[in-house]
N, C-alpha and C positions, 0 to 999 in steps of 0.2 A: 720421474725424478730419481727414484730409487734403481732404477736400470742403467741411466746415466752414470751414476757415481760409483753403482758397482763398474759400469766399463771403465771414468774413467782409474779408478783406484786398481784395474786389473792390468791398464797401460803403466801406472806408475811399480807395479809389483814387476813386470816384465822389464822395464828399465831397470830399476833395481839390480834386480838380476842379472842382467849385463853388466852392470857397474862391477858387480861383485865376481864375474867371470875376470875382467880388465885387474883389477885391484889383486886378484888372488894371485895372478904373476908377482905383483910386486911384492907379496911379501903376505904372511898369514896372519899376522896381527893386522891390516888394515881392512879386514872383510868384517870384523865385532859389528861395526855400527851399522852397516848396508842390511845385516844380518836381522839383529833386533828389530828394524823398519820395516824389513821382510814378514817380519813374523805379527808383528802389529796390525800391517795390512791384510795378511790373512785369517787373522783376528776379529780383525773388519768388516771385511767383505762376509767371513760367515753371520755375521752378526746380521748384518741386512739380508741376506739368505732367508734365515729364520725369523725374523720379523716382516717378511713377506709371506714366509707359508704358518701357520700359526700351529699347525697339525705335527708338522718335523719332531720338536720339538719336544711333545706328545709321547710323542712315538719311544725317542729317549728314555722318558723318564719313566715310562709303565714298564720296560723291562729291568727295574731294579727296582721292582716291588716294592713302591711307596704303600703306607697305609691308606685306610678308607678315606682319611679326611685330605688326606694331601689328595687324593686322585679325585676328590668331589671338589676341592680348590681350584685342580688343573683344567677339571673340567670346565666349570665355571668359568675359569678363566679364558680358557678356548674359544667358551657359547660366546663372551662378550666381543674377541675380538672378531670373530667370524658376523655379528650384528654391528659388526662398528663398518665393517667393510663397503663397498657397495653392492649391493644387493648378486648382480650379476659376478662378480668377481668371488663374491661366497660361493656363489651356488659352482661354479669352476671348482673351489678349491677340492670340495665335497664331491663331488662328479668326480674330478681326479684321482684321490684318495680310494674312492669305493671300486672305482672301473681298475684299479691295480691290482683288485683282491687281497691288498697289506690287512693287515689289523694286529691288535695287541689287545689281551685280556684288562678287564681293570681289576678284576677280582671282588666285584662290586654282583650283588645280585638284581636277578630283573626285578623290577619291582614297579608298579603303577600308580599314579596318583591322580589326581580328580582332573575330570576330559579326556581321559586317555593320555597323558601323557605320561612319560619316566619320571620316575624319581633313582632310577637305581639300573644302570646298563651294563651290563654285561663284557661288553665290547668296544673299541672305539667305533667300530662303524654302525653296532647301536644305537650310538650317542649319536653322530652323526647324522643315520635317517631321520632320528628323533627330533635333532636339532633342525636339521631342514624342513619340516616338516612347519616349524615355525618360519623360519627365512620368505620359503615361497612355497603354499601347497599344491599349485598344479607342477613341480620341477621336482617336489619330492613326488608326488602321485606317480610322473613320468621317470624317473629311475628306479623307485619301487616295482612297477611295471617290466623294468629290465632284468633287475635282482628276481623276478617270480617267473623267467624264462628258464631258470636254469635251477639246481638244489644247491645251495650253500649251508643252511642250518637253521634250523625252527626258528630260534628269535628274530633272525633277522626277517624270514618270510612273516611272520607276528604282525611285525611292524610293518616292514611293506604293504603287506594285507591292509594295515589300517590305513596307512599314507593312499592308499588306492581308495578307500573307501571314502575319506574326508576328504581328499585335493581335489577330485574331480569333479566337475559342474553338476556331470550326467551320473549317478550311482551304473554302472554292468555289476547288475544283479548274476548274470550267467557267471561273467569271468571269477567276480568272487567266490561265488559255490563253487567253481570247480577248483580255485587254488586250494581253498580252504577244505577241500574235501581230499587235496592233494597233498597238501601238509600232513593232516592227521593221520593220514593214511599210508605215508612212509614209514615203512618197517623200521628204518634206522633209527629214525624220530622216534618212533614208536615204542622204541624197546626201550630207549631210557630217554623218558619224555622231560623235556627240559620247560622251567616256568611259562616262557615261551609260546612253547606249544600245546600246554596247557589254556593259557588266555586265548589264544586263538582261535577257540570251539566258540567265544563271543563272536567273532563275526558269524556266524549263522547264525545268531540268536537276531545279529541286527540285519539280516536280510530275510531274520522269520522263513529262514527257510525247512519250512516245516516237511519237504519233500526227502531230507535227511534223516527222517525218522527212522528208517530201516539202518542204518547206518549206527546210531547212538542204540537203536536198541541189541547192537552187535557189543559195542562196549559197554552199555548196563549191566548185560550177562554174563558179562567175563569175572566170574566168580573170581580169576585167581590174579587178577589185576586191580589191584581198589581204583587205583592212582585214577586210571584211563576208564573204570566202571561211572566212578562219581561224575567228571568231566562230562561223561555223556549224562546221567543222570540231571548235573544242574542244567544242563545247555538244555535238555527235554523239558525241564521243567518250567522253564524261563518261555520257553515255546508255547506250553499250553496255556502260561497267564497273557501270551501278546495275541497268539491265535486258537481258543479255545475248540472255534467250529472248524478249525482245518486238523489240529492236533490229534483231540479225542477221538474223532474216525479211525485216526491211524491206530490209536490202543486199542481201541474197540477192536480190529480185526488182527493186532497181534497176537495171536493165541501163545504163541511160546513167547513171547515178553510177562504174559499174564503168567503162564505157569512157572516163569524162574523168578517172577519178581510180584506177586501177587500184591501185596501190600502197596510197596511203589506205585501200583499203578492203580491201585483203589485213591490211595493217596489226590491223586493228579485227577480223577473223575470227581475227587473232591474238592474241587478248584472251580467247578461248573458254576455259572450264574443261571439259577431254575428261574430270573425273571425273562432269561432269551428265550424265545420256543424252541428252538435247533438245540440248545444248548441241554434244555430241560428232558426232551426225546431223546437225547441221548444218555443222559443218566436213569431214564425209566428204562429202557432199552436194556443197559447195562445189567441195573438193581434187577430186575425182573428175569433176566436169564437162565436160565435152567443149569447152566454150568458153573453162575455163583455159587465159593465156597464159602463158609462161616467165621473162614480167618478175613477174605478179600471183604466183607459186610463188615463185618466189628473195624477195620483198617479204616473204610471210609468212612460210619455211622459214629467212630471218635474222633476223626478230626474234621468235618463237617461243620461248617464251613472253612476251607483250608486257607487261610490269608495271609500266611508266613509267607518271609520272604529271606531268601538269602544277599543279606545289602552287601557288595564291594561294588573296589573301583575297576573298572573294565576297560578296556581297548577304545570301545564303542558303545556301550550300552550303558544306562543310567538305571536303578532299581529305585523306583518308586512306593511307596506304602501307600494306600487308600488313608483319606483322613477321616478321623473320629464320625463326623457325619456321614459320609459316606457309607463308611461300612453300618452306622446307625441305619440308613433307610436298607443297605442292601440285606441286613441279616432281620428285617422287620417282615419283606419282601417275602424272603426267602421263608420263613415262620409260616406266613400263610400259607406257601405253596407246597408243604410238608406237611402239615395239617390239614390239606385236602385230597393229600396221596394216603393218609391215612384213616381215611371215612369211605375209600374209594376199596372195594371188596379185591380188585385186581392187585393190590399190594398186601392182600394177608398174609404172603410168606416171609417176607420183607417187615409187619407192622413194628416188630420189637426195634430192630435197627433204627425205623423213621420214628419210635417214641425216644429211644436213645439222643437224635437228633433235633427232636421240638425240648430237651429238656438242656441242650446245650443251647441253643438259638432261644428261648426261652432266658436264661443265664443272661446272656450277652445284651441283648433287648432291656430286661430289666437292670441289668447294670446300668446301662447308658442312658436308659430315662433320670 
């Protein structure tokens, strides 16, 4: 309907036009009004232009640095007509828009809110994956998939990453680790890491991929990086409360993670559930080493049992707290089996640490009764 009347309003603008060739012999006063009609129809016709693509429009007005609120209006306004469309004629427009490599800043920061989703994009084609991702997730999956063939810029791969990880039926557990270990791992990126690609150390968390450990324990150490220290820090940490018995192996045999970050990693031994057997051998294991120092003991003997948690909102991943019962039976559990590490003669080097530790768990117990 709209294609029709742009043709025929382009036939009527070309007769015009003629007329106004014909008329300009006779005389230059009589071309005024052919003129005006000329300029109305192509008033027009842009007008149907831009209310067929909803993005043009867009485009416009972010380069004359509207404020926050106006570019969160435009937006909004955008998400609505792109969900008003038909489904397949959206997912086009977006397809187009992105396969051009156009964009325009919004001057809006990243920013995440609950399920992964934006609340604050960066970019229009931020917006864009983000938005599609709601439209149709296997068509965002599959040009997220296109965007992580090539390097464009941390956020955008962010997202991607995530629209791969949620759109598709099947999780590729492989492809994700190696984007996501491709991402973090660009020097570019790297050197001034954007929010971005920051979040993005969550998709490992949500593929537990605990095989990354050598990797994070590379940015824990970088003394003179906080930004990209702590990143790896929560992402290992988040790692040892999903997989405890794949994690703590890996600390256990990091000896240089131990000696640049002693505490940290007492820390996270202190995360152990002593009602797992696997999980309990490897804190005897640990406590009992000939190479424990009296700073790595007092680290884990004070915050025993560790059940802090770092709550945000993430890409992918959800952060759960144990509830009040729970941790009731799990720190009652835990009381007995501290209390019989310390009747056991093999932990007399150790005994002061594990009374340290029955007078916290001790504490907690009887608060809770």
């Amino acid at each position: 309907m709209r294609s029709s009347k742009v043709a025929a309003l382009a036939l009527a603008l070309l007769a015009t036009g003629l007329c106004g060739v014909l008329l300009w012999k006779r005389g230059p006063r009589e071309v005024t009004a052919p003129a005006e009609a000329a300029s109305r129809e192509i008033a027009e016709i842009s007008e149907i232009a831009s209310a067929e693509d909803p993005i043009a429009p867009l485009l416009e007005s972010l380069g004359e640095e509207p404020s926050d609120e106006e570019v969160h209006r435009s937006l909004s306004e955008l998400r609505l007509a792109l969900s008003s469309m038909p489904e397949e004629e959206a997912i086009a427009r977006i397809r187009d828009f992105l396969d051009r490599g156009d964009d325009r800043k919004t001057g809006l920061a990243f920013e995440i809110a609950r399920g992964g989703k934006l609340s604050g994009w960066p970019s229009l084609r931020t917006f864009l994956l983000d938005t599609l991702l709601e439209i149709d997730p296997a068509a965002a999956a599959a040009v997220s998939r296109e965007i992580l063939s090539k390097p464009t810029n941390a956020d955008e791969w962010a997202l991607a990453l995530r629209n791969v990880a949620k759109g598709e039926e099947r999780e590729d557990r492989a492809f994700l680790l190696g984007k996501t270990q491709e991402l973090i791992g660009n020097p570019a990126w790297q050197q001034k890491p954007s929010i971005g690609y920051l979040n993005a150390f969550d998709v490992l968390v949500h593929i537990e991929a605990t095989e990354s450990t050598p990797l994070l324990s590379n940015f824990i150490q970088m003394k003179d990086r906080k930004d990209l220290a702590h990143a790896g820090f929560l992402t290992l940490d988040r790692l040892v409360q999903r997989q405890p018995g794949s994690e703590l192996p890996r600390l256990l045999a990091d000896r240089e993670l131990q000696r640049s970050r002693p505490e940290m990693v007492a820390q996270q031994f202190a995360r152990a559930d002593l009602r797992d057997p696997e999980q309990r051998k490897l804190v005897k294991d640990w406590l009992l080493d000939p190479a424990r120092t009296a700073t790595e003991l007092s680290a884990f003997a004070g915050v025993y049992p560790n059940n802090n948690r770092f709550v945000s909102n993430n890409l992918l991943t959800n952060e759960l707290a144990p509830s009040g019962p729970e941790l009731a039976v799990h720190d009652r559990d835990a009381l007995a089996v501290v209390s019989g590490w310390v009747a056991d003669p093999a932990f007399a080097p150790v005994k002061d640490h594990l009374q340290a530790m029955i007078l916290r768990l001790d504490e907690f117990v009887g608060g809770r009764k």
